[in-house]
KEPARO-768963 format. One line per 8 residues: number of its first residue (from 1); for each residue x, y, z of C-alpha. Coordinates in nm, 4 decimals. Each point is the difference from the previous one (the first is absolute). Layout:
<recs>
NUM	X:Y:Z | ... .
</recs>
This chain:
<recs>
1	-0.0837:-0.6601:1.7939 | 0.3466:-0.1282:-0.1192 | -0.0820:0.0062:-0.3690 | -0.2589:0.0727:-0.2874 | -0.0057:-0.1904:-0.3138 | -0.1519:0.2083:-0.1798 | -0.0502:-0.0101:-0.4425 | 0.2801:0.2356:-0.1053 .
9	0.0786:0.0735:-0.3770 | 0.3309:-0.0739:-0.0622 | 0.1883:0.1651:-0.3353 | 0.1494:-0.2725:-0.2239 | 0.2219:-0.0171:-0.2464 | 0.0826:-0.2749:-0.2851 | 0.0363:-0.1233:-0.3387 | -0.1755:0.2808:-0.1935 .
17	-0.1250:0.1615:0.3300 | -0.1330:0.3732:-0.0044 | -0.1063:0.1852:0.2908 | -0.2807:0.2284:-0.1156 | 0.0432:0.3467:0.1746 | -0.3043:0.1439:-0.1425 | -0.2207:-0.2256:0.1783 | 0.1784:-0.0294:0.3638 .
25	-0.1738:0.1842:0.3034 | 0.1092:0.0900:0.3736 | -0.1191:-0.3234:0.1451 | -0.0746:-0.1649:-0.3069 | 0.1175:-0.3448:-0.1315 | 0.2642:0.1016:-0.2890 | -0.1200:-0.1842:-0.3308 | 0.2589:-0.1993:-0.1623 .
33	0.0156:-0.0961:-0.4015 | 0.1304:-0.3248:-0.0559 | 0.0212:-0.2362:-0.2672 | -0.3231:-0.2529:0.1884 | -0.1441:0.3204:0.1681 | -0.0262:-0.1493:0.3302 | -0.0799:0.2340:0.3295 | 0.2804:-0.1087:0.2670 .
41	-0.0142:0.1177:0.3489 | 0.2310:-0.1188:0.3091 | -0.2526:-0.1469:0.2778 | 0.2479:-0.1414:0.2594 | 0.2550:0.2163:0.0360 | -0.2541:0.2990:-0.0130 | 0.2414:0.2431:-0.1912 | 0.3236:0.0178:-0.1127 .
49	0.2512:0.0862:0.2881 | -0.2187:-0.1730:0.2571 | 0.2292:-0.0230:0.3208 | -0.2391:-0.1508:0.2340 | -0.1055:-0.3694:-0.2103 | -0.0681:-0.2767:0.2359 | 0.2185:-0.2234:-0.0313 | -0.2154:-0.2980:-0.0564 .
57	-0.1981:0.1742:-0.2606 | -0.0645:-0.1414:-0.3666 | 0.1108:0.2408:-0.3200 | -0.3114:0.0832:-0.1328 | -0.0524:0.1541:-0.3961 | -0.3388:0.0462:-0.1061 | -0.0125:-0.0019:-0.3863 | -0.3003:0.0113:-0.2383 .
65	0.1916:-0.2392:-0.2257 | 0.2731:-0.2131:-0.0732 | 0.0061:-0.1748:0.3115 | 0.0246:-0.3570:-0.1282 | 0.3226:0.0447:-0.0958 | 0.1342:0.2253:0.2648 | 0.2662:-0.0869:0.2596 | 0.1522:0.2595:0.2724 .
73	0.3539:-0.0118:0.1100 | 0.0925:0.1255:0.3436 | 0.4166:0.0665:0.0721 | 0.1480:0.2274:0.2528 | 0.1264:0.3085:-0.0764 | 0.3573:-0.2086:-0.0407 | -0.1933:-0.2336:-0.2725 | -0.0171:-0.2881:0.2297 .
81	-0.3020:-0.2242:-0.1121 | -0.2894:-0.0793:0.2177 | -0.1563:-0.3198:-0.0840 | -0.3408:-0.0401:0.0136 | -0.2646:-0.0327:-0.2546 | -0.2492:0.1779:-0.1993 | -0.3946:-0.0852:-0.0134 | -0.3160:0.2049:-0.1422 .
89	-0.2495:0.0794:0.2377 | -0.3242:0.0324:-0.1916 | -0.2191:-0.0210:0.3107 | -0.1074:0.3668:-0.0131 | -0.2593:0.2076:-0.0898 | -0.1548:0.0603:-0.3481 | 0.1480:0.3159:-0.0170 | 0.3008:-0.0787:0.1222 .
97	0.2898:-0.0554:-0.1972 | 0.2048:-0.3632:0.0117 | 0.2509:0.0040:0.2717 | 0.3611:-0.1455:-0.0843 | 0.1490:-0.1214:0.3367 | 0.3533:-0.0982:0.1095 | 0.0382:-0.2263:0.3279 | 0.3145:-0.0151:0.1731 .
105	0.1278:-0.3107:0.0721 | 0.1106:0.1438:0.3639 | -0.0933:0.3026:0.1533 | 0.1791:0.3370:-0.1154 | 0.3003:0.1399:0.1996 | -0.1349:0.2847:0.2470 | 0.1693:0.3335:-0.0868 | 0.1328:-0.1027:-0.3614 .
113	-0.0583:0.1435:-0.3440 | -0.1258:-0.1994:-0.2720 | -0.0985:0.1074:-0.3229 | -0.3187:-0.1947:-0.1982 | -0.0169:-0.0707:-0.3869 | -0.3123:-0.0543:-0.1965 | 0.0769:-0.1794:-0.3231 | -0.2903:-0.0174:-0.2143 .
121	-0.1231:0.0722:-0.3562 | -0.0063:0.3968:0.0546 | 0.3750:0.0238:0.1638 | 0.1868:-0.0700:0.2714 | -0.1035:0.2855:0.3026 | 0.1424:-0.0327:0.3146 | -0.0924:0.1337:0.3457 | 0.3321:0.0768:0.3016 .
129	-0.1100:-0.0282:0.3622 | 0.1614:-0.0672:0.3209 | -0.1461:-0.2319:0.2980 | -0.1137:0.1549:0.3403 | 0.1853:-0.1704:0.3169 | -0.3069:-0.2318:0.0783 | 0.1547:-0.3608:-0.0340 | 0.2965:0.1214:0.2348 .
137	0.0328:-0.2583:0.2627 | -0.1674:0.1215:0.3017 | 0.2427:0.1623:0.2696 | -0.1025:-0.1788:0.3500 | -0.3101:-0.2590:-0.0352 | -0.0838:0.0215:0.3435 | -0.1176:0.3548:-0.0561 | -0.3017:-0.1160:-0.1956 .
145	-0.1320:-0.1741:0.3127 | -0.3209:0.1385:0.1243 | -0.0540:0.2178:-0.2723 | -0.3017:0.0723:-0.2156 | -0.0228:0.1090:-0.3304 | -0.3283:0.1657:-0.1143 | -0.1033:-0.0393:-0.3420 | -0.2273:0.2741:-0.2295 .
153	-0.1305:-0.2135:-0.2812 | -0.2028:0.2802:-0.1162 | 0.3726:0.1385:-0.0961 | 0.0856:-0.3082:-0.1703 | -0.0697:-0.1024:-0.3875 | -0.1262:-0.2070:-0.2148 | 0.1212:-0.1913:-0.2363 | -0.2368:-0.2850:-0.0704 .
161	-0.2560:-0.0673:-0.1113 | 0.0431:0.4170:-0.1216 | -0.1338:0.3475:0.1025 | -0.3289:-0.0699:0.0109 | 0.1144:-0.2182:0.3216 | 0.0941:0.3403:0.1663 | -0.2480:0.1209:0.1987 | -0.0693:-0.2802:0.2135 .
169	0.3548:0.0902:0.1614 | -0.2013:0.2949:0.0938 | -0.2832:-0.1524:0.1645 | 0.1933:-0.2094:0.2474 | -0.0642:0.1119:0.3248 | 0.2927:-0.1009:0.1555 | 0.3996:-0.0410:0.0110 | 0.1779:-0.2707:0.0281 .
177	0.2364:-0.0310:0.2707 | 0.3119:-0.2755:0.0560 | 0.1638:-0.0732:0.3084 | 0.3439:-0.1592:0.0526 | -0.0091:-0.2331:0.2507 | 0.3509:-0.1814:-0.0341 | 0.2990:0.0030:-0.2457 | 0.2119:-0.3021:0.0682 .
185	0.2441:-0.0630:-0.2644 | -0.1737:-0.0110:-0.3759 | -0.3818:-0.0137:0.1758 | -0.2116:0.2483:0.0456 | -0.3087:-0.0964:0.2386 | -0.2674:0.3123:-0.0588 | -0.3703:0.1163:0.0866 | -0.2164:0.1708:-0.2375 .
193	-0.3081:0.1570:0.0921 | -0.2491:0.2834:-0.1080 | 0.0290:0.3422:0.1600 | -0.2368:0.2691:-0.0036 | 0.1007:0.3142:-0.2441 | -0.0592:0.2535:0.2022 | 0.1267:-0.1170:0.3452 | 0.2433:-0.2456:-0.1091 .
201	-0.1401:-0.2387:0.2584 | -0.0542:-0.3554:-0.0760 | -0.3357:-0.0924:-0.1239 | -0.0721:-0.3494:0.2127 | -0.3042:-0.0547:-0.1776 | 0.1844:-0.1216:-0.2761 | 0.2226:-0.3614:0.0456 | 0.3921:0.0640:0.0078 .
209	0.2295:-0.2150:-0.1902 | 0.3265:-0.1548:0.1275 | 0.3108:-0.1099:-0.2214 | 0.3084:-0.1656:0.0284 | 0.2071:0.0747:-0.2509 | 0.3467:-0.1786:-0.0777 | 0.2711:0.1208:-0.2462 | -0.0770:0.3838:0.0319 .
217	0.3494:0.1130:0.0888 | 0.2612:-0.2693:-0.1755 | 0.0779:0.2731:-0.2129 | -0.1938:0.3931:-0.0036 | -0.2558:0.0841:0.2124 | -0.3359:-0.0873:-0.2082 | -0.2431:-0.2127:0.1636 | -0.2977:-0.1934:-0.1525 .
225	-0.3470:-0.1180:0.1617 | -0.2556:-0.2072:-0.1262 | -0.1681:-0.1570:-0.2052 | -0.2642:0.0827:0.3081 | -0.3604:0.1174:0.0003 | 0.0090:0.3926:0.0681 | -0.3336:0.1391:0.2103 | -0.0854:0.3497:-0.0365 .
233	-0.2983:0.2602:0.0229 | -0.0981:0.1390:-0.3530 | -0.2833:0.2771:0.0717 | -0.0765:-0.1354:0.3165 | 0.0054:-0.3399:-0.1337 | 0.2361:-0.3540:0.1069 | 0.1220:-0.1373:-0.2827 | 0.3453:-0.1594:-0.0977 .
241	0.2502:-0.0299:-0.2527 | 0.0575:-0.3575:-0.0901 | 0.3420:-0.2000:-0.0417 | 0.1527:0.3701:0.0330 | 0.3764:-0.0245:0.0233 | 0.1922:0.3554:0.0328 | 0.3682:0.1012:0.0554 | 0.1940:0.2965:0.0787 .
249	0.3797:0.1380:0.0673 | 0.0551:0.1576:0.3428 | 0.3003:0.2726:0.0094 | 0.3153:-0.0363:0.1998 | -0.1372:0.1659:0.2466 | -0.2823:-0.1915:0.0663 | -0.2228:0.3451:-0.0434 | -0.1988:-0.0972:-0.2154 .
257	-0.0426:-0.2456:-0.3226 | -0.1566:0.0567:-0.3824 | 0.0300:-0.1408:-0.3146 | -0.2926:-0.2281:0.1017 | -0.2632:-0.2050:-0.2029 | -0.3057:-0.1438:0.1475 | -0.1540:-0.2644:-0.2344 | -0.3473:-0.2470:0.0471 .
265	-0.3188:-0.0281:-0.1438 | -0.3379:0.1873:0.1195 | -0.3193:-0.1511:-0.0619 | -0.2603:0.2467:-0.1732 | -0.2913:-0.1172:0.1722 | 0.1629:0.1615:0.3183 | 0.0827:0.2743:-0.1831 | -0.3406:0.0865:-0.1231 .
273	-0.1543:-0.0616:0.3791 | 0.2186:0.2264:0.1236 | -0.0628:0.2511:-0.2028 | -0.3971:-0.0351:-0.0860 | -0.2018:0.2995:-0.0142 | 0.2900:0.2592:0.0323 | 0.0232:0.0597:-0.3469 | 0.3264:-0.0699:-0.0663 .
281	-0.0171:-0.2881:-0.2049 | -0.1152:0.0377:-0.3258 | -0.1459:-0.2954:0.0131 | -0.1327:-0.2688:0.2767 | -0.0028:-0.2749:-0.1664 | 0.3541:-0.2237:0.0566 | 0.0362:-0.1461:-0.3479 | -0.0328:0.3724:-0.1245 .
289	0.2794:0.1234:0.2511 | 0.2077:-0.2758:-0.0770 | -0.0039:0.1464:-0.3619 | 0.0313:0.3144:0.0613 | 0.3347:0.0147:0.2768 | 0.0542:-0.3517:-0.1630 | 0.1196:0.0185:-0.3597 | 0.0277:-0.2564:-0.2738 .
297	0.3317:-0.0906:0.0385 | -0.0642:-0.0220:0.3893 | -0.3247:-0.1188:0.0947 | -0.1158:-0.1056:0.3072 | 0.0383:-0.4053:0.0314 | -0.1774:-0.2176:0.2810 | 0.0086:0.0534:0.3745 | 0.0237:-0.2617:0.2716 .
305	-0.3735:-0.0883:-0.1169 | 0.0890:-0.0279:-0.3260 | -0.1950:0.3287:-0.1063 | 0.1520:0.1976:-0.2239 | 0.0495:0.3276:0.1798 | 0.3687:0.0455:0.1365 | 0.1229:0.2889:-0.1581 | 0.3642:0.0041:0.0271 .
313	0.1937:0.3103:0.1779 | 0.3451:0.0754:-0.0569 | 0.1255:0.3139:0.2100 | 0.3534:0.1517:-0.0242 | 0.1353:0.3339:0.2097 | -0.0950:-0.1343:0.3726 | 0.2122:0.1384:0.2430 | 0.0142:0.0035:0.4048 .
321	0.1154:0.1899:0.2546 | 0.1154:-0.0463:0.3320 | -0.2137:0.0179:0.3433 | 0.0024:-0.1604:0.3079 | -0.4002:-0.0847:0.0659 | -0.0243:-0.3370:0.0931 | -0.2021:-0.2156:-0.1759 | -0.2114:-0.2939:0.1452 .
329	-0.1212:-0.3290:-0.1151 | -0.3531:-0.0155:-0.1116 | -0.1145:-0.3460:-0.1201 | -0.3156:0.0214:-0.1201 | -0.2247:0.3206:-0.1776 | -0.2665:0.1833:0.2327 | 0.1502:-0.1893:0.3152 | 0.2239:0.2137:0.2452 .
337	-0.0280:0.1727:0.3791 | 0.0544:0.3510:-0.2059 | -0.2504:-0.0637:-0.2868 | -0.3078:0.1345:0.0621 | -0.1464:-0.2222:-0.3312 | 0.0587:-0.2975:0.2223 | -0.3105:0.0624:0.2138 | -0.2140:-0.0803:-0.2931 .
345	0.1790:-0.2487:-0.1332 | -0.1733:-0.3711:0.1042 | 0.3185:-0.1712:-0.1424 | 0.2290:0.1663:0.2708 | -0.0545:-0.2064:0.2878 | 0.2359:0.2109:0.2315 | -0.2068:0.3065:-0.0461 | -0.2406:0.0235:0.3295 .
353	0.3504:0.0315:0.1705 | 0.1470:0.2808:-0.1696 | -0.0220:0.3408:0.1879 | -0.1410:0.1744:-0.2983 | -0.2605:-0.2142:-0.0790 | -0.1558:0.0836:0.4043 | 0.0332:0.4215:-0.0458 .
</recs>
């Protein structure tokens, strides 16, 4: 995994600012007095002295309070300004603090320092970090031909709708795999399939998706897919993520790629038949899980159908790395020469011809 964001305390300073050795603890977060008594903590970079931020990453402060009127600045270490602009994300959960967020206007440098400043009604703390290489134009395109990259979303994170959302990265029975087909000029034309997690081999029970992708490589190396309809096997069941769009940085090297985000919508109802009668769920009932993954702020909203069960998912941390298993096309769920679960399948036409469906 290239990097974890992980909640960090980070010791401030400020107009009237005391840090309060008395109460600080190996591992703890140090408790700062200030004159609006807010509880600050660096989310994105994850500590001070970070050298591995991504460089399309937000700055992310949490803060109890005071965010109204807060603003970040980001320079480089030579006090250049980056120009971008700050926004409070309040879509978290209840017991999560506020999040103050500063947006780039264009992607960070790779390999540069910058140095982040919180200005808000407690002080004015700031966090140093440096960029990893990611966003360093790739060395030879052709190199990315034929490869795979296999993802682990059980590594990855979650960032919306919150934590509660966490353990259904856990439950997904497969990774997700992506195939380079062709690089010519800015395109990228790519397959992406599910592969099984223990043998790495393609699951053709599952449909594949194909992209073409154009304006991937005007600049660094960070491709984008979507919005498309994702399958996937949760517990043993098909389901999809809806709309899902995702992106990612590959290194110069074409070895791999991370900093990636996966984004779409599940629908509960899937959720909850996937996962009926394991107890797992604390509840079976969709309009409860909505509420309970869900959270004010973020509720579910209305499906194709116009239910209201599609639970946004926002993940963050997705990385790949490189194989060479080819991947092949598989148009339609249940309906392949390799899939057994075609021979039962009476919408799979093709099936009395397929060799395993005569053993």
């Amino acid at each position: 995994m290239y990097t974890k964001l992980t909640l960090i305390g980070l010791l401030i300073g400020g107009c009237n600012s005391k840090f309060n050795a008395d109460n600080y603890e190996r591992g703890a977060t140090p408790t700062v007095a200030s004159t609006c008594e807010a509880t600050v903590r660096t989310v994105s970079p994850a500590s001070d002295g970070q050298s591995n931020f991504y460089f399309r990453d937000n700055v992310i402060f949490s803060l109890s309070e005071g965010s109204d009127a807060a603003e970040v600045e980001l320079t480089t270490l030579d006090g250049t300004i980056v120009t971008g602009s700050t926004w409070i994300d309040d879509q978290v959960d209840d017991e999560e603090d506020i999040r103050v967020v500063f947006t780039p206007d264009e992607p960070l440098a790779p390999g540069t320092e910058y140095s982040a400043m919180l200005a808000y009604c407690g002080g004015t703390p700031s966090v140093n970090f440096r960029t990893s290489s990611l966003g360093t134009p790739i060395e030879n395109p052709a190199t990315l031909l034929g490869s795979t990259y296999t993802m682990d979303l059980s590594e990855a994170r979650v960032v919306k709708p919150g934590v509660t959302a966490q353990a259904l990265l856990t439950l997904i029975d497969n990774h997700l795999a992506l195939q380079v087909n062709d690089t010519d000029d800015d395109t990228l034309d790519v397959t992406i399939a599910p592969t099984d997690a223990q043998t790495g081999v393609q699951d053709t029970c599952i449909p594949s998706l194909h992209a073409n992708m154009p304006n991937n490589f005007k600049a660094r190396p960070t491709f984008m897919v979507g919005p498309v309809d994702v399958p996937f096997s949760l517990a043993g069941y098909s389901m999809r993520l809806y709309d899902a769009t995702a992106a990612a940085t590959f290194a110069s090297d074409g070895s791999f790629f991370a900093g990636g985000t996966i984004a779409g919508s599940l629908d509960a109802r899937d959720v909850v038949e996937a996962l009926s009668g394991r107890d797992i769920l604390p509840t079976e009932s969709p309009e409860a899980l909505c509420d309970i993954i869900g959270n004010a702020k973020l509720p579910c909203t209305p499906c194709t159908d116009g239910e209201p069960y599609c639970l946004y998912l926002e993940v963050n941390d997705v990385s790949g790395h490189r194989g060479y298993n080819d991947l092949r096309s598989v148009a339609q769920s249940n309906c392949h020469t390799d899939c057994a679960e075609s021979c039962d399948n009476d919408e799979c036409d093709a099936a009395d011809d397929f060799p395993v469906c005569s053993l």
